[in-house]
Structures are given as C-alpha cells and as structure tokens.
C-alpha positions in Angstrom: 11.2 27.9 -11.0 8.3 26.0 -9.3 9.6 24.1 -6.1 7.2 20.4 -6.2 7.7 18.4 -3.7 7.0 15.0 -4.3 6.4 13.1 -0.5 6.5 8.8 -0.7 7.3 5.6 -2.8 4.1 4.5 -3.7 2.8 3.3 -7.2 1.3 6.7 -8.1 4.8 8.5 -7.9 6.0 5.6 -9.2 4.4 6.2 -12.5 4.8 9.9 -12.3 8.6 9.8 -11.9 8.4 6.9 -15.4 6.6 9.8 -17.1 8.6 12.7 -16.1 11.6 10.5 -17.2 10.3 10.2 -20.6 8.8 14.1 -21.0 10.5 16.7 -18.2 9.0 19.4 -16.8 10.7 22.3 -17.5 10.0 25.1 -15.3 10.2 22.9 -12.2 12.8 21.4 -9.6 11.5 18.5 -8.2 12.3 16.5 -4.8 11.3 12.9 -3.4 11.5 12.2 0.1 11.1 8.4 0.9 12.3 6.4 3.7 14.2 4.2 1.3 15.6 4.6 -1.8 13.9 0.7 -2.7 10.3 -0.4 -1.9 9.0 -3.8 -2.6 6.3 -3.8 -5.3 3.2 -4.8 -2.6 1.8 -7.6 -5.7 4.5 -9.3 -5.2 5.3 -9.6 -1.3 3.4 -12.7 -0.8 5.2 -14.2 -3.7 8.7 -13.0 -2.0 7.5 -14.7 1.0 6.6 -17.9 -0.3 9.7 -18.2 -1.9 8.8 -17.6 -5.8 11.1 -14.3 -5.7 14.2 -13.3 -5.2 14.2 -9.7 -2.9 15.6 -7.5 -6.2 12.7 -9.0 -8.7 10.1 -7.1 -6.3 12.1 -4.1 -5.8 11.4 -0.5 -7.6 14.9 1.6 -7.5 13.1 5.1 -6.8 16.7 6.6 -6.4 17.3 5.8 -9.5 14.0 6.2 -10.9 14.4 9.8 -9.6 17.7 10.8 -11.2 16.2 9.7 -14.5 13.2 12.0 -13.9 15.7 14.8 -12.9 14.5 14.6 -9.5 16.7 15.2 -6.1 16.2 11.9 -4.0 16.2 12.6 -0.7 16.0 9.9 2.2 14.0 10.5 5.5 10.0 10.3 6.9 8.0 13.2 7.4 6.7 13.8 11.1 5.6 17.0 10.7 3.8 18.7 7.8 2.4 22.9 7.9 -0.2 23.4 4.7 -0.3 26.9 5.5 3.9 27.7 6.0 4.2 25.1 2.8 6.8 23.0 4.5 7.1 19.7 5.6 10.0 18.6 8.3 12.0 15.3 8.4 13.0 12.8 11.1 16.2 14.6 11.0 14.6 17.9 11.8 15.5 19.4 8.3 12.1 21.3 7.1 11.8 21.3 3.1 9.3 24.4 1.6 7.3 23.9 -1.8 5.4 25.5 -4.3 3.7 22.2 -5.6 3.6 19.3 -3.1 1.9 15.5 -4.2 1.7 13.2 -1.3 1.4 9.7 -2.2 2.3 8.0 1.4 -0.1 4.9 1.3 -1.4 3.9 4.8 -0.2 2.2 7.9 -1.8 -1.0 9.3 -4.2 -0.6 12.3 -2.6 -0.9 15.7 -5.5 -0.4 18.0 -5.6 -4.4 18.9 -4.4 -3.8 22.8 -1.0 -5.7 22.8 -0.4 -5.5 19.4 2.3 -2.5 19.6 4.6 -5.0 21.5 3.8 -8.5 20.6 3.1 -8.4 16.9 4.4 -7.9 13.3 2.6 -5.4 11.1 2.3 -6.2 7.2 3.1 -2.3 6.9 6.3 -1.3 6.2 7.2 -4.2 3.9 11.0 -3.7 3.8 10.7 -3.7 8.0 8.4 -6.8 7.4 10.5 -8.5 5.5 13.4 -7.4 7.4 11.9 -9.2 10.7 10.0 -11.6 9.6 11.1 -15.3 10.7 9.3 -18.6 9.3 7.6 -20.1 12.8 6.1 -22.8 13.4 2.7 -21.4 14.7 1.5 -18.2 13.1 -1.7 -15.9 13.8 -2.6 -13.5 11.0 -5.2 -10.7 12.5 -7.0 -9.7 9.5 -8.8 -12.0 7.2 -8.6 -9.3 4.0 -6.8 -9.8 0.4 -3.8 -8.7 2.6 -4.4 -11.3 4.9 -5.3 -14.3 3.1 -2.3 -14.1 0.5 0.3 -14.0 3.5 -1.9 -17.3 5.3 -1.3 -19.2 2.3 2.4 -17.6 1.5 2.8 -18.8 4.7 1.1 -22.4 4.5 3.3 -22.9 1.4 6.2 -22.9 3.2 5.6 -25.4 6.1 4.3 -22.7 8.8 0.5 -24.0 10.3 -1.3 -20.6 10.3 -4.1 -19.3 12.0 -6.1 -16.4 9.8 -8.6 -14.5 12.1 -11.0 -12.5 10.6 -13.5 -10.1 12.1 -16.1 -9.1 9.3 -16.2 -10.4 6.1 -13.9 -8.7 3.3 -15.2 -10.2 0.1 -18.6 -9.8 -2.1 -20.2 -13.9 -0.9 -19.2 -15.2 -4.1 -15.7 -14.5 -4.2 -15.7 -15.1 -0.6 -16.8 -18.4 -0.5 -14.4 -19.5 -3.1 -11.1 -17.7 -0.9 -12.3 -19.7 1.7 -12.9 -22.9 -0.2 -8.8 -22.6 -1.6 -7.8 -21.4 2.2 -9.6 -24.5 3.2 -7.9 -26.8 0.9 -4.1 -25.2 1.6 -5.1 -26.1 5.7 -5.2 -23.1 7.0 -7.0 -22.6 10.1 -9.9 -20.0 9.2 -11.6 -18.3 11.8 -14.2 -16.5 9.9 -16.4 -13.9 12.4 -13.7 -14.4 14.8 -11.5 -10.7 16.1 -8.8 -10.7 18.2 -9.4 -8.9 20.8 -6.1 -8.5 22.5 -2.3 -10.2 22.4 -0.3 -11.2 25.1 3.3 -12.0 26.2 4.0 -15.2 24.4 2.7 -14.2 22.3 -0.5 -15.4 23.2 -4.2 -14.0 21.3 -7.3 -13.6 22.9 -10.5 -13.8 21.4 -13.7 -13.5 23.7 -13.0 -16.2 26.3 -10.3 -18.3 24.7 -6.2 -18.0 25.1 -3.9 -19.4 22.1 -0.1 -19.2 21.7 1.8 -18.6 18.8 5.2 -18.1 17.4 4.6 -14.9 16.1 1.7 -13.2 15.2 1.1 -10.8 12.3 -1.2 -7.8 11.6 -2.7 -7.5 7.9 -5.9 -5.4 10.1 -7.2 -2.4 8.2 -5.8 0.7 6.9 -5.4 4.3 8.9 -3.6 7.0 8.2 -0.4 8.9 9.0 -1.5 10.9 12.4 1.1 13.8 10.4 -1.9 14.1 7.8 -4.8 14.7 10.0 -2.3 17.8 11.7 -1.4 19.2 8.2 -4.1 21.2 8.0 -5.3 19.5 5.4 -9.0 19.0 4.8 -9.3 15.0 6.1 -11.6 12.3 6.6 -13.2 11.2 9.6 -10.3 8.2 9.0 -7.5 11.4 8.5 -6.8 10.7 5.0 -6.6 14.0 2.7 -10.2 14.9 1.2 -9.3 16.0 -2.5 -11.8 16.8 -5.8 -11.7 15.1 -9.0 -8.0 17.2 -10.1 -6.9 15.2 -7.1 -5.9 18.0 -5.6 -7.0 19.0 -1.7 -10.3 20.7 -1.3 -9.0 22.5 1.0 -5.1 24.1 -0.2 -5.3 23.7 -4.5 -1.5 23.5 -4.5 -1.8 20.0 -3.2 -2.5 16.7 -4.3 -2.8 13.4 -2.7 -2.9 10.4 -4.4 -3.4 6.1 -3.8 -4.4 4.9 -0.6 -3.6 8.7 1.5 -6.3 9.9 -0.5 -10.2 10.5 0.3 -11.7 10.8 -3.4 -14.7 13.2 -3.5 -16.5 10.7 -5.9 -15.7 7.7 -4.2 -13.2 4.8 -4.7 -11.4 1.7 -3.1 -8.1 1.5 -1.9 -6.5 -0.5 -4.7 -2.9 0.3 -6.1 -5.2 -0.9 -9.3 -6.4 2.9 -9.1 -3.2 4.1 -7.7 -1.3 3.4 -11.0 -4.6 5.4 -12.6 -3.9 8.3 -10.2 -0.2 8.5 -11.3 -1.0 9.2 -15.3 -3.5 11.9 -13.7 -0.6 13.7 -11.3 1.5 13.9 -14.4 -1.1 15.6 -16.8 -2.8 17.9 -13.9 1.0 18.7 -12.0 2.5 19.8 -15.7 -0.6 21.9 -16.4 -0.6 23.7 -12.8 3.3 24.4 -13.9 2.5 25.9 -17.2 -0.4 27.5 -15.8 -2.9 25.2 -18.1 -6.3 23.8 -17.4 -6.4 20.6 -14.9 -7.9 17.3 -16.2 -10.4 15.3 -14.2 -10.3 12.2 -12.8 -12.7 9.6 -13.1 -12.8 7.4 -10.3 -14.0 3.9 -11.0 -15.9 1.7 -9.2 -14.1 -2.0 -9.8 -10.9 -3.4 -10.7 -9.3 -6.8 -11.5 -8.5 -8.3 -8.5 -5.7 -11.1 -8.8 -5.2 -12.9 -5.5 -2.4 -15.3 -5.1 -2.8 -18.4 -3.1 0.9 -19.6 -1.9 1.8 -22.1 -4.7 1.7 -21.1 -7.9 -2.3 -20.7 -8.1 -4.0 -17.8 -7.9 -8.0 -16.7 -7.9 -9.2 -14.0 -10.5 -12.2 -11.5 -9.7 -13.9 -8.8 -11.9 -17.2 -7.3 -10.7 -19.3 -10.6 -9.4 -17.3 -13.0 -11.9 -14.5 -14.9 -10.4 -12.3 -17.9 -11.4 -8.9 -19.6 -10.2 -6.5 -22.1 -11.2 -2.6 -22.1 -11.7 -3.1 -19.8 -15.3 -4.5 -16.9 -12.9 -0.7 -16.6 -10.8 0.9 -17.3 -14.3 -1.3 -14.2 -15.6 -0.9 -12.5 -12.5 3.5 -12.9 -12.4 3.6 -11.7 -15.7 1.5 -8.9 -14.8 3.8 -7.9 -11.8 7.1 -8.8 -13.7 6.0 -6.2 -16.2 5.4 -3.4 -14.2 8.6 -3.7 -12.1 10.5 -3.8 -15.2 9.1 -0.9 -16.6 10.6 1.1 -13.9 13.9 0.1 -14.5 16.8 1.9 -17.1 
C-alpha cells in the first residue's frame, strides 16, 4: 500500500481529489494536509469583496471533497519538509512519512516592502484576508497586477477611494491600456511606474520623496515561495519554487510532484490557476501510473490562456493572446464560468 501524500488546497488538488472521487486508486492510502478544510475559489474573491457573493458560493469543501476521494483530511501547515527522510512536519510538530507526495501549496505574496510586515494587509491567505479585511475610507493597493486591479475596482465599487500603485507594467500594451482606460473610468487613483518603497505607522506609504496616509493598505505585490520549499531539498529556482520535468514530477527526487503556482516547469509557463486546473488532470493520470507501476504521461505546458478580469460592477475585460474586449457579457461569461467550477466540486 503506497503512502501519497497530498500537501495544499489549491485548484490542481482540487481537480485531482474530483477525479479520484469518481475512479479510486486502489493500491493507495491517501492524506491532505491543508490549513483549512474550506478555501475561497481565488476567481471569485474580488467578486466576494464587492459584494456579488455570498462567502459559501466561493468556497471549495476540500474535507469533504476528500472523504469522497477516500482521502484522510488532515488540518495543519507544513514548516518543515526532509526530501531525503520522505517526511514532512506540521505546525503541531506531528511529522507525516510518504511514499508518493504532490505539493500543490500556491505562493505567498511578497513582503520585502520595508514596513509592510506590520502595517499592511497581504491578498495571500484569502480566508485571513477576508477574515481582516474592513471597508475604509482611503485604501493603497501595492501591486498594480490582475491581482491588484480587480481588488482597486472591487474596492471602488463599494464606496472606498483607492489608490493602486504599480511599479512595472503587468500587461502586454494593448490590454494594458484598456485596464487602465476602465481603472480610469471606475476613479481609481492609478499610479502607473510608481513603487512603494516603504509603509509607515499610520499607515502612511512612501514613494521616493512623498508621504501619503491611508486607512489601510493592501499588498497584491508578486509571488515567492514557501521558504520550507527552498530547505526541502528539493531541486528550486532561483525564486525557491520546485524545478520539475514535463511528468511534473521533481528533477531532482521522482517520487515528487509539484504542481500550480509552487511549481518551476522545465518548458516554461505562467502562474495561472488556468494551467493549474491542466496540471490537476496530469497528477491524476501520472500519480495512478507511478501506483500501478505504468508509464508517466507528459505535460504540455502552454504558452496563453483566457484571461477574464473583473472590474467591480458587473463588467468584466476578456484577453486571449493580443485580442481583448470588455463589457458587462465578459463578468456574465466569467460568473458562469466560476459558478461552474465551484459546483463541480460539490456532492
């Protein structure tokens, strides 16, 4: 009896656990560890935010999801993870072993912004985000990606004046100057080429020689790694996330795969939960066959996806490649594209 260990919520697992639901894997006994036994589905934060969702439309039951898939749920965070004993230890200082192990643990937001530790909210995790987040009346979102811009207008929608800062542009020009053109038109205050440097008691962000105070500032800034990773040893990335080949599995310990935004593809691909869901289907095939001692599958990484980016009211823009359109039919196409996949994860 194989031992797979199946570490984070994320939409990869998420898929897995549908699939092992509907065809078990005999031959294995199979554990999730997650912080908690609910995530919020990360399509449909903004639209929780702005008010278009109650908290349980957004949620994925991966508790529940696991007992279907004849799966041990088990609730903690990893801190500590050997490759070479096979093991990985809990916040509660139990230490689980594997034969099989799939990490699937996302990313964290960027905290390297001096101040930001102490004086401001990061996106990352949602159900803490959600948890603490408090409509204000000034807000400054450091970050000016897809991540960044849906939460300015989520937050516009509501009554909040917002502040987006963004260091470096995060969109192909096209489809950048149309996000800015509907950030523009929903008033918020777009500081395009403009980082934050530090934040302050107040809290208060600097940016080269100016001072502003907020209500509450919020951190949507790029994506690093669990430090835990990068001390596996694991094979890693300059940026710590787990190098693996086109079976998704580690180059460096074959017993392991990594999949979403944890994982460093050989070939090359964006962080997108668009290619995370792929990476699920391609977990279930290549984990059953490494159980029954079959050939793995390979995984081809892709280059674009649909990009559907929603813009506090019910509008939303639409991007494939270098086409892009928007209007209220994109968030209508979008919500039934995220009402979907939630459901499918439910009994």
């Amino acid at each position: 009896m194989k031992r797979v260990l199946l570490i984070g919520a994320g939409h990869a697992h998420a898929v897995l656990l549908r699939s092992l639901a509907q065809t078990p894997l005999h031959g294995a006994r199979i554990t999730l560890v997650s912080p908690q036994p609910r995530q919020i589905y990360s399509g449909m934060l903004p639209g929780l935010v702005a008010g278009h969702y109650r908290a349980q439309e957004t949620e994925i039951d991966f508790s529940g999801l696991a007992e279907r898939a004849y799966a041990e749920f088990v609730a903690g965070s990893v801190t500590r993870m050997d490759a070479a004993r096979r093991s990985a230890t809990l916040d509660d200082g139990s230490i689980i072993g594997y034969d099989l192990l799939s990490l699937n643990v996302g990313s964290r937001i960027d905290m390297s912004i001096p101040g930001s530790g102490e004086h401001a909210l990061p996106a990352k995790p949602f159900d803490a985000f959600i948890r603490h987040l408090k409509i204000a009346d000034r807000v400054a979102i450091a970050g000016g990606g897809a991540a960044g811009v849906e939460l300015a207008m989520a937050l516009r929608y509501v009554g909040a004046a917002v502040t987006l800062y963004s260091a470096r542009p995060a969109f192909p020009p096209a489809l950048a100057k149309r996000v800015t053109g509907v950030l523009r038109r929903a008033e918020v205050d777009f500081r395009q080429g403009m980082a934050v440097e530090a934040i302050e008691a107040g809290p208060i962000v600097r940016n080269r020689s100016s001072r502003q105070e907020f209500d509450l500032v919020l951190l949507t800034t790029g994506a690093v790694a669990s430090p835990w990773l990068r001390e596996s040893g694991l094979a890693t990335d300059e940026q710590g996330f787990v190098l693996v080949g086109n079976t998704l599995q580690s180059v460096s310990h074959p017993e392991v795969f990594a999949a979403g935004d944890c994982a460093a593809l050989s070939g090359g691909e964006a962080k997108s939960g668009v290619f995370a869901v792929r990476h699920g289907d391609a977990l279930f095939r290549n984990l059953g066959a490494l159980v029954k001692q079959q050939a793995l599958e390979n995984y081809e990484p892709r280059r674009r996806a649909l990009a559907l980016i929603s813009c506090g009211s019910r509008y939303a823009i639409a991007a494939w490649g270098g086409w892009s359109a928007e209007g209220r039919w994109a968030w209508f196409w979008k919500d039934r594209i995220d009402r979907r996949w939630v459901a499918s994860f439910r009994a």
